[in-house]
C-alpha positions as CSV (number, residue, x, y, z in Angstrom):
1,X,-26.5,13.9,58.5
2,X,-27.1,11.5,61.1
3,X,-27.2,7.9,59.5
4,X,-29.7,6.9,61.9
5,X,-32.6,8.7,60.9
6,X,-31.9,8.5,57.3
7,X,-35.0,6.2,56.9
8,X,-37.0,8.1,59.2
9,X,-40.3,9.4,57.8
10,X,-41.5,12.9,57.7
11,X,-44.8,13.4,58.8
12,X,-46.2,17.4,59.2
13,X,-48.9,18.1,61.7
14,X,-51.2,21.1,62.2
15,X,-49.9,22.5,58.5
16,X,-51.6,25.7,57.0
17,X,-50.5,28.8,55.7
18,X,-52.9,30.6,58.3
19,X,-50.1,31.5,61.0
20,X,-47.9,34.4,61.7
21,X,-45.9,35.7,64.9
22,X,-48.6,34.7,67.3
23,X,-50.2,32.0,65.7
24,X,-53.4,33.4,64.4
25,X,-54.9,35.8,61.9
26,X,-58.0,37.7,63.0
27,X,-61.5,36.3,63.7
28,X,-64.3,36.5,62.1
29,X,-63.1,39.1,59.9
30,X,-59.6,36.8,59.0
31,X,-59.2,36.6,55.6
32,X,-58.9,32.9,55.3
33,X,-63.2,33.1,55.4
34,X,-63.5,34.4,52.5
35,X,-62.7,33.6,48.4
36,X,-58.7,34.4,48.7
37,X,-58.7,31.9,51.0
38,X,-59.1,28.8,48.7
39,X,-55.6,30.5,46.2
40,X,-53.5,30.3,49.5
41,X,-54.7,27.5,50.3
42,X,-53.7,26.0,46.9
43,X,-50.6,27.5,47.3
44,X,-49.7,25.9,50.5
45,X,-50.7,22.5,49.4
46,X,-48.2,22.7,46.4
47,X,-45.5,23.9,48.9
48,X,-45.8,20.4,51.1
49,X,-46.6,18.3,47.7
50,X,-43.4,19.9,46.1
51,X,-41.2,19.1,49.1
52,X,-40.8,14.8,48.1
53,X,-39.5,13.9,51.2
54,X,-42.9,14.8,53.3
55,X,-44.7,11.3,53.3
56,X,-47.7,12.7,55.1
57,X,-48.8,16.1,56.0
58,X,-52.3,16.6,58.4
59,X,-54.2,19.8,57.5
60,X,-55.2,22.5,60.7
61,X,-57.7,21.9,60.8
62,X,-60.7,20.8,59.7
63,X,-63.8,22.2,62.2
64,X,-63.2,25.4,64.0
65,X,-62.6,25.3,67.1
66,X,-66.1,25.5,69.4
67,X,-64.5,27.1,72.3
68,X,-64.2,30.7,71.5
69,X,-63.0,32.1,67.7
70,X,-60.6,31.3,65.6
71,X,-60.5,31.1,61.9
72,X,-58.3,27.9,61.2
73,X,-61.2,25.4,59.9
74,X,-62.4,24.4,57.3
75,X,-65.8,24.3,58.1
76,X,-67.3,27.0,60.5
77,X,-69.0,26.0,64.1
78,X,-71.9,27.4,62.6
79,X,-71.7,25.2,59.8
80,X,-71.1,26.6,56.6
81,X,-68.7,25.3,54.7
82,X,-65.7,27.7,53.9
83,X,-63.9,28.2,50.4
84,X,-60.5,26.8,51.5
85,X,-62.8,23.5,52.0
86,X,-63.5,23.9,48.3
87,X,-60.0,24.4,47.7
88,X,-59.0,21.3,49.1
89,X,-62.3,19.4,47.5
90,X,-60.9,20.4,44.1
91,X,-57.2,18.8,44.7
92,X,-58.4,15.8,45.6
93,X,-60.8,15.0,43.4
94,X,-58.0,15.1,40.8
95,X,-56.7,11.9,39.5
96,X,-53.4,10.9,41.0
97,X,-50.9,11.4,38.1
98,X,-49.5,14.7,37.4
99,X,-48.7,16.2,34.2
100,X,-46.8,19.3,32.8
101,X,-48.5,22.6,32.2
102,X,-46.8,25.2,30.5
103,X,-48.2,29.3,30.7
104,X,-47.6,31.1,27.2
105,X,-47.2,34.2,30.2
106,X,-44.8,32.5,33.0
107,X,-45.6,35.9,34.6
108,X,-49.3,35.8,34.9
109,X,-50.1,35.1,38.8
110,X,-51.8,32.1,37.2
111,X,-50.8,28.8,38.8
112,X,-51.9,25.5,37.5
113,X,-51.8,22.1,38.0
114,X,-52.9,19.4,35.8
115,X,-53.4,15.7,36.4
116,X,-55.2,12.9,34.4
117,X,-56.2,8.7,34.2
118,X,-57.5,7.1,31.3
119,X,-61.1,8.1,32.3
120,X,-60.9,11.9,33.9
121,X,-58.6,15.1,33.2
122,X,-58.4,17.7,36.1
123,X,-57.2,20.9,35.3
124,X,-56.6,23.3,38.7
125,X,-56.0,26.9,37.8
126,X,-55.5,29.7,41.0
127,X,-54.9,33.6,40.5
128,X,-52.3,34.8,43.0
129,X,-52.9,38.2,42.0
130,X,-54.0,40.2,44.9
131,X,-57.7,41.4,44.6
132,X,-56.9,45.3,44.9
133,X,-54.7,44.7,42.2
134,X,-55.8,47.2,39.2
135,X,-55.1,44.1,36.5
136,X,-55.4,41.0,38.3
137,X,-57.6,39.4,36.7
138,X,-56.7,37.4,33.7
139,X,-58.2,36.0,31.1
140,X,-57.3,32.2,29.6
141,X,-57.6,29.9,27.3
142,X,-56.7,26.4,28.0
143,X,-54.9,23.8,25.2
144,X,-54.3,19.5,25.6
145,X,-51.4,17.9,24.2
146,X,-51.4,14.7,24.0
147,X,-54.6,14.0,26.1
148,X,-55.2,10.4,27.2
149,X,-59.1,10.3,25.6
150,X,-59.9,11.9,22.6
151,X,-63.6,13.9,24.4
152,X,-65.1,13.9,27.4
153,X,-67.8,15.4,29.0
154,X,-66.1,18.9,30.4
155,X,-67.4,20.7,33.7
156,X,-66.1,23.9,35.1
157,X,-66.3,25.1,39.0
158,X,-65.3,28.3,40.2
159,X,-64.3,29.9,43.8
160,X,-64.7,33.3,44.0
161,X,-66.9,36.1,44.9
162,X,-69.8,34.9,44.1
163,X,-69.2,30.8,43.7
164,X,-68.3,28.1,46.4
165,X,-67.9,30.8,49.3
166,X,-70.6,31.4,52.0
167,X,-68.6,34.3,53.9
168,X,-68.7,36.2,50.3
169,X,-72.3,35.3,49.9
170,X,-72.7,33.4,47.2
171,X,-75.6,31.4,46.5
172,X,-74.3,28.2,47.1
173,X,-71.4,27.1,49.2
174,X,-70.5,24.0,47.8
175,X,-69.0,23.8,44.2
176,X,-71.5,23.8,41.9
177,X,-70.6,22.7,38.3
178,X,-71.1,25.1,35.4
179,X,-70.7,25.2,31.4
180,X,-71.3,21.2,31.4
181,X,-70.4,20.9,27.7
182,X,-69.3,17.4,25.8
183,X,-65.6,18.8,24.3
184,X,-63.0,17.0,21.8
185,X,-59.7,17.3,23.9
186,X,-57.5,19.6,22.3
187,X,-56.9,23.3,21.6
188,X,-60.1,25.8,23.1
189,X,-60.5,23.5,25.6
190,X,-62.2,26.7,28.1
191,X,-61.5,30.0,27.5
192,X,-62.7,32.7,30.8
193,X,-61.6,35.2,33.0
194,X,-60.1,33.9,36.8
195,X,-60.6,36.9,38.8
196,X,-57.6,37.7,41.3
197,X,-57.5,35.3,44.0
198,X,-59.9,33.2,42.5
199,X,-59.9,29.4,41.6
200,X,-61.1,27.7,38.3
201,X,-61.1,23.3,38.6
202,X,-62.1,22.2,35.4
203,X,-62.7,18.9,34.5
204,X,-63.2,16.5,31.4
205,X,-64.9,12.2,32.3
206,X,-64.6,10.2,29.4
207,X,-67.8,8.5,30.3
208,X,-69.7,11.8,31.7
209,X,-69.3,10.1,35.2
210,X,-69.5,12.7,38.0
211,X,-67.4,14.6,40.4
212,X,-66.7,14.1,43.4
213,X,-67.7,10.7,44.2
């Protein structure tokens, strides 16, 4: 190691899972447009966010590109607003402070992340299943220990098929909060299905305060 650089910082531009030999994956068709997009997404973002020496990583890319087609933003030139946007929405409207999460089936294809102030749990769950798998998707029920407020006002948000993704053709391509329900933090906090490669964000305000503000 060169002693020099010892105290450099590691910055990571143009970062996405979206690349392969020559850069690119498909056009309009790319799979990154559509549901499964959001889970890799997730995925990715955990890969930099586990790796405690990045200080700063910059996201490729944001808008896609207006000078021909490719499928890297978040947002299309048209406009609409693409589920890896949602993806990303979801992280960081999660309080800063993570905390364990443990999966009664390690082996699941469910990923989770959980995070929580004194005044909001956010609960992040992604299916890594693939989609053409014949039992991918799974079916949860989600426990606190040791919560931080005793009950909350709880909303759940969903990315899949038919929520938070325009190139699928849902309604709506924003996330849209669902079950709004005022819950005691503890066992039963949701119990549903995640189909495979889709993305639950769950989360419980003390004070009912909204989301994403």
């Amino acid at each position: 190691t060169n002693q020099h650089f010892i105290n450099t910082a590691i910055h990571i531009n143009e970062y996405t899972h979206l690349n392969n030999d020559t850069g690119a994956l498909g056009g309009p068709s790319s799979s990154y447009n559509y549901y499964g997009g959001a889970s890799d997404t997730l995925d990715a973002i955990m890969e930099a966010v586990d790796r405690t020496s990045i200080q700063w990583v910059y996201w490729a890319q944001f808008m896609e590109s207006t000078a021909g087609y490719d499928p890297y933003g978040l947002i299309s030139k048209d406009g609409r607003i693409k589920a890896a946007y949602n993806a990303i929405k979801a992280y960081q409207d999660m309080p800063v402070w993570r905390y364990d999460a443990s999966l009664s089936d390690p082996n699941s294809g469910i990923r989770t992340l959980v995070s929580s102030d004194d005044e909001k749990i956010g609960i992040l769950l992604w299916n890594q299943n693939d989609a053409t798998s014949t039992n991918g998707d799974k079916t949860i029920t989600i426990n606190l220990n040791n919560a931080k407020f005793n009950s909350g006002t709880r909303r759940v948000y969903r990315i899949d098929k038919t929520h938070a993704s325009s190139f699928d053709g849902s309604a709506s391509d924003e996330l849209v909060a669902q079950n709004v329900k005022e819950v005691r933090n503890g066992n039963n906090i949701w119990s549903g299905t995640i189909p495979a490669e889709g993305v639950v964000y769950i989360t419980i305000n003390k004070d009912g305060a909204e989301d994403f503000t």
